[in-house]
C-alpha positions in Angstrom: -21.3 -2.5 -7.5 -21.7 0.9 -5.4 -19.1 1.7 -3.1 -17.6 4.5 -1.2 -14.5 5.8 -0.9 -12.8 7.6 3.0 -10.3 10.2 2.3 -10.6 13.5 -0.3 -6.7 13.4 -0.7 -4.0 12.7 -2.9 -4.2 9.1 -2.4 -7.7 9.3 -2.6 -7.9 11.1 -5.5 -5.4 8.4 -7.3 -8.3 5.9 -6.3 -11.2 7.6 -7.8 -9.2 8.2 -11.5 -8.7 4.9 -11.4 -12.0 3.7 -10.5 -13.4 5.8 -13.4 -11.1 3.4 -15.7 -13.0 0.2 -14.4 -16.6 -0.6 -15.5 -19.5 -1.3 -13.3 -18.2 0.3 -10.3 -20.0 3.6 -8.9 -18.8 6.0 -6.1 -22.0 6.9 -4.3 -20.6 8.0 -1.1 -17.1 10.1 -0.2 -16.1 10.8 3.7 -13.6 13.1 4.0 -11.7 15.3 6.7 -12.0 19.0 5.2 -15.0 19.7 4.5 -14.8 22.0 1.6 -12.0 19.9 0.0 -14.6 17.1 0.0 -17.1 19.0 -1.3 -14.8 20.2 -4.3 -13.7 16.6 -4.9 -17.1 15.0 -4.8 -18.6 17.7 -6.8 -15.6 16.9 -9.5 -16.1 13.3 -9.6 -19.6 13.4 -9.8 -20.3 11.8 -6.2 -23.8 12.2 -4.8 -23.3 12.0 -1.1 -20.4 13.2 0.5 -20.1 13.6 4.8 -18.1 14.0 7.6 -18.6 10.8 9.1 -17.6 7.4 8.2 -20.5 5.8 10.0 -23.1 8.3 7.5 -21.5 6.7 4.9 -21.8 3.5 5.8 -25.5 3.8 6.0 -26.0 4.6 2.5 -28.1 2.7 0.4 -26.7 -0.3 -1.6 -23.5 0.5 -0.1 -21.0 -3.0 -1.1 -17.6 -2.1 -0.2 -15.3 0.8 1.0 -11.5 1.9 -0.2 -10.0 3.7 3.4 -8.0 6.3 1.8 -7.6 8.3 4.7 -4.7 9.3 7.9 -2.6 5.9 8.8 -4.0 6.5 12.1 -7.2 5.7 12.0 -6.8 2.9 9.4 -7.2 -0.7 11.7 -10.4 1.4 13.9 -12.0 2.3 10.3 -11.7 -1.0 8.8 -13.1 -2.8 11.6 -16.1 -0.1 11.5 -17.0 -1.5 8.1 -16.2 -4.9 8.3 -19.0 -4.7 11.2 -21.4 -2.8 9.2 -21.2 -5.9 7.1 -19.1 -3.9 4.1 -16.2 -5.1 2.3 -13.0 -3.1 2.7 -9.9 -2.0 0.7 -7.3 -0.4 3.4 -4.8 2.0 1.7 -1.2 1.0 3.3 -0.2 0.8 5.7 -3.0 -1.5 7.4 -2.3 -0.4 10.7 0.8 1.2 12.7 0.9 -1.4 15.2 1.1 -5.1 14.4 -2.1 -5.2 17.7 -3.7 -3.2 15.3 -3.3 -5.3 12.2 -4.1 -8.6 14.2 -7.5 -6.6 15.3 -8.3 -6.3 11.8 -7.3 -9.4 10.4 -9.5 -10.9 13.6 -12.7 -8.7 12.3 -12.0 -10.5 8.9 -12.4 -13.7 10.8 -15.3 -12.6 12.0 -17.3 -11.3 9.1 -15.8 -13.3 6.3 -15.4 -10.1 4.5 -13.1 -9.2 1.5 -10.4 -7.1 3.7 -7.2 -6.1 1.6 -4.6 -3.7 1.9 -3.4 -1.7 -0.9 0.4 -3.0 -1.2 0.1 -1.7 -4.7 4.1 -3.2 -5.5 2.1 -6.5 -5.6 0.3 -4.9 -8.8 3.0 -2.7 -10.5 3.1 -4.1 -14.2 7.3 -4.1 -13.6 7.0 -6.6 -10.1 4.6 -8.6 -11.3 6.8 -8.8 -14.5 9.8 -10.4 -11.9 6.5 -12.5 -10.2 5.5 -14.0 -13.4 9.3 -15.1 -13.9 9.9 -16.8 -10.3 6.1 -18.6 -10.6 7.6 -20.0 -14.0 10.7 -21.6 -11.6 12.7 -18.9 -14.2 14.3 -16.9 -11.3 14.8 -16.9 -7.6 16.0 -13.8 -5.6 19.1 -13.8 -4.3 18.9 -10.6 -3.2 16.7 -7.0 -3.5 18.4 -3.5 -2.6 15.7 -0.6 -2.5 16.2 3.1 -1.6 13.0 4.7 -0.9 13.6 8.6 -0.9 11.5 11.8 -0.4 12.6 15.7 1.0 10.2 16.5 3.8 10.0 19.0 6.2 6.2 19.6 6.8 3.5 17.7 6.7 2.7 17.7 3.1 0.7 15.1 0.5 1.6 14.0 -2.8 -0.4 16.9 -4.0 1.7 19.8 -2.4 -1.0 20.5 0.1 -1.3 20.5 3.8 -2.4 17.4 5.9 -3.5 16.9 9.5 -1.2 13.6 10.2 2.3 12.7 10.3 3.9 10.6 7.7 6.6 7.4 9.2 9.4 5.7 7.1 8.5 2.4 9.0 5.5 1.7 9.3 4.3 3.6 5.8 7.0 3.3 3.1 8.9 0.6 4.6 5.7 -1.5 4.6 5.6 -2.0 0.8 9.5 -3.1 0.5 9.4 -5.6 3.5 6.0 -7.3 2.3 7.3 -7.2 -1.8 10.2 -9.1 -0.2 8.5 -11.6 1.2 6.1 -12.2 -1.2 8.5 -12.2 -3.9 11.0 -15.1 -1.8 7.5 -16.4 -0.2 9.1 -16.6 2.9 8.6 -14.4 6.1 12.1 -12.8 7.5 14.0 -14.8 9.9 16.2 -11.7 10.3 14.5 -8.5 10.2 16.5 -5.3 12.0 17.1 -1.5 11.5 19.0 1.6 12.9 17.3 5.0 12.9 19.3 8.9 12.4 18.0 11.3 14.6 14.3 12.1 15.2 12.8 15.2 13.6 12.7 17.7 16.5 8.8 19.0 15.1 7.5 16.3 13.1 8.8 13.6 15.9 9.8 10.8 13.2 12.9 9.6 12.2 14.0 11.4 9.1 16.5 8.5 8.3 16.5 4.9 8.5 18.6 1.2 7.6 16.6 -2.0 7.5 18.3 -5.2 6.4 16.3 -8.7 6.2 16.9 -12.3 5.8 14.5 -15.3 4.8 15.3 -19.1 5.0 16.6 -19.6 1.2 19.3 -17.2 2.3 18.2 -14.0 0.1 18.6 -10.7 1.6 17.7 -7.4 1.8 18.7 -4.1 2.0 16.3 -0.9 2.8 17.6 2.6 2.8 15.0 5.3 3.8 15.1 8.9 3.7 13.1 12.5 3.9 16.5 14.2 4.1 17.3 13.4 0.2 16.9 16.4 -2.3 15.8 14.4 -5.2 15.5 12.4 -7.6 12.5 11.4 -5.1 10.5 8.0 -5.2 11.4 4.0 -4.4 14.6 2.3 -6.4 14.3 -1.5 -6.6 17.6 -3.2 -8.2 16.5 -7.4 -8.1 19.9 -9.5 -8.3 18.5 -12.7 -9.4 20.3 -16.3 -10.0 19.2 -15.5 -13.4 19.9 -12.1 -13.9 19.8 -8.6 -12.7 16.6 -6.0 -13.0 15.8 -2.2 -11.8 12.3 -1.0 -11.2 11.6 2.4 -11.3 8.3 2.6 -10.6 6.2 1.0 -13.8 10.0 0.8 -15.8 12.0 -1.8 -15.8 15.3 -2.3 -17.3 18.0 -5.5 -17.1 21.3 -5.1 -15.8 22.9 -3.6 -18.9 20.2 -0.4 -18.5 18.0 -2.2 -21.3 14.2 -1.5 -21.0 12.0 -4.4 -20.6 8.5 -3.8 -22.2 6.0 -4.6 -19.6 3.0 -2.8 -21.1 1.3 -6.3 -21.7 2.0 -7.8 -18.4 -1.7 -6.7 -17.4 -5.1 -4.5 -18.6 -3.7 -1.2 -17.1 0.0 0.1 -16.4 -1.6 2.0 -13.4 -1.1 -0.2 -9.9 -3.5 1.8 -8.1 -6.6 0.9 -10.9 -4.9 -2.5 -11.0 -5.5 -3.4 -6.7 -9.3 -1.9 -7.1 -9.3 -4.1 -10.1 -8.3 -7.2 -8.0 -10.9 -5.9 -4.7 -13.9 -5.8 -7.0 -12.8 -8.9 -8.7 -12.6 -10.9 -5.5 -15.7 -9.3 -4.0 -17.8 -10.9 -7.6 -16.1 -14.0 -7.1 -16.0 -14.7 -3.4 -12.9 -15.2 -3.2 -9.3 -14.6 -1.2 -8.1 -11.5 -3.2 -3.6 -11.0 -3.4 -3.1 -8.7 -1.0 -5.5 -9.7 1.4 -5.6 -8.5 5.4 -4.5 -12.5 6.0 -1.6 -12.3 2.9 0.0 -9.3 3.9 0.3 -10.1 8.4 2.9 -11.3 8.0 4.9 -7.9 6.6 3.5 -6.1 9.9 5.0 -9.3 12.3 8.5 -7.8 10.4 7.5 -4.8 10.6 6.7 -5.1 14.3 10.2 -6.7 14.9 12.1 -3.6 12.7 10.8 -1.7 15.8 11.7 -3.1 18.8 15.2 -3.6 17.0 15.0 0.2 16.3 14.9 0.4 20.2 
């Protein structure tokens, strides 16, 4: 399968080590913002054509299926660009910043009949899908999740330490992957969904600090703390309080109640969630099927989302 990859950053980056790890796949095309920077990393990953412009890239030869790597922005425009140039697409989260723009995608999906999924890579973490596994068995039901998700910001900076042309947002980015892993993991939408925001950064524009609780039908709950305001230790806390138990992810860890570790090295081929998503895009593009996480699967997080907002206002 030859595919291309949008975006010669962090997260893009992340997507081509892991793409090295799966066979059968090649990279023959990378579009990227800075020119030199995409040079550097197509030159380093062995990628024959690099460009500019998405649409160049989309014209290459053989070309299956792109991964949109690149500014939240421009991600509901550049998935409907390759969904009409017939090409399967893999959107990095979030899908859009607007829930208009996510029904716009999910309507070119429609259209095309295209794979179109959206890299909610908590779907695919070895330790969720360890808790997944569980409530599929009828073993445990949520009663309810608390999550901190927590960075220090006060530039516009990527994963890598370097400079980036767009603005990050606790709501519609990082808030995202908690208020879709809820629902997928209750498999109901929200029929409460509300938030309060601090005080709005006075040059990056964005709220630095923000409160989101949820409800669906069952009666679980959730709680959402975000932050760029906290000095460490950095990342996205899950703690799972369970009719059957108690569990904390930490990233790929997880540990019970009691602080015990839970070995979830076997739980699926690769402890990596990013390589894990690609796995499932390529897999459902073979098969011809729906793949988890799809444009259609993960709506209904961006209708919360969309209602977090107006709440916000």
């Amino acid at each position: 399968m030859k595919v291309g990859l949008a975006g010669q950053g962090a997260f893009g980056i992340k997507h081509l080590e892991a793409i090295q790890k799966i066979p059968g796949i090649e990279v023959i095309t990378l579009t990227g913002g800075n020119q030199e920077a995409t040079k550097e990393v197509a030159q380093k990953f062995g990628i024959p054509h690099y460009t500019g412009d998405l649409a160049d890239s989309l014209k290459q030869p053989g070309l299956d299926a792109m991964i949109l790597a690149t500014p939240t922005q421009m991600h509901a425009t550049q998935a409907i660009q390759c969904l009409k140039a017939g090409k399967h697409v893999q959107v990095e989260i979030p899908l859009a910043d607007s829930l208009k723009d996510a029904e716009a995608v999910m309507q070119a999906q429609k259209e095309t009949g295209l794979i179109a999924m959206c890299g909610h890579t908590r779907r695919f973490n070895p330790s969720h899908q360890w808790i997944r596994k569980k409530i599929v068995a009828g073993e445990l039901n949520v009663l309810q999740m608390d999550v901190q998700t927590y960075f220090f910001r006060r530039t516009n900076m990527n994963a890598l330490g370097k400079p980036r042309s767009w603005t990050d947002h606790l709501l519609w980015h990082h808030a995202a992957h908690t208020v879709d892993l809820f629902q997928y993991q209750t498999g109901q939408e929200a029929t409460v969904a509300r938030g309060v925001q601090g005080p709005m950064h006075p040059d990056l524009n964005i709220a630095m600090d923000m409160s989101i609780q949820l409800k669906v039908a069952s009666g679980a709950v959730c709680t959402l703390s975000l932050s760029f305001n906290n000095d460490g230790p950095l990342g996205t806390f899950f703690r799972y309080i369970c009719d059957n138990g108690t569990y904390l992810c930490r990233y790929d860890d997880l540990f019970n109640g009691k602080n015990e570790q839970i070995d979830v090295s076997k739980v699926d081929v690769s402890m990596n969630g990013i390589e894990l998503q690609d796995r499932e895009f390529f897999a459902a593009i073979k098969e011809g099927r729906e793949p988890n996480a799809s444009v259609a699967q993960v709506l209904p997080a961006y209708r919360t989302l969309d209602r977090i907002e107006k709440s916000l206002a």
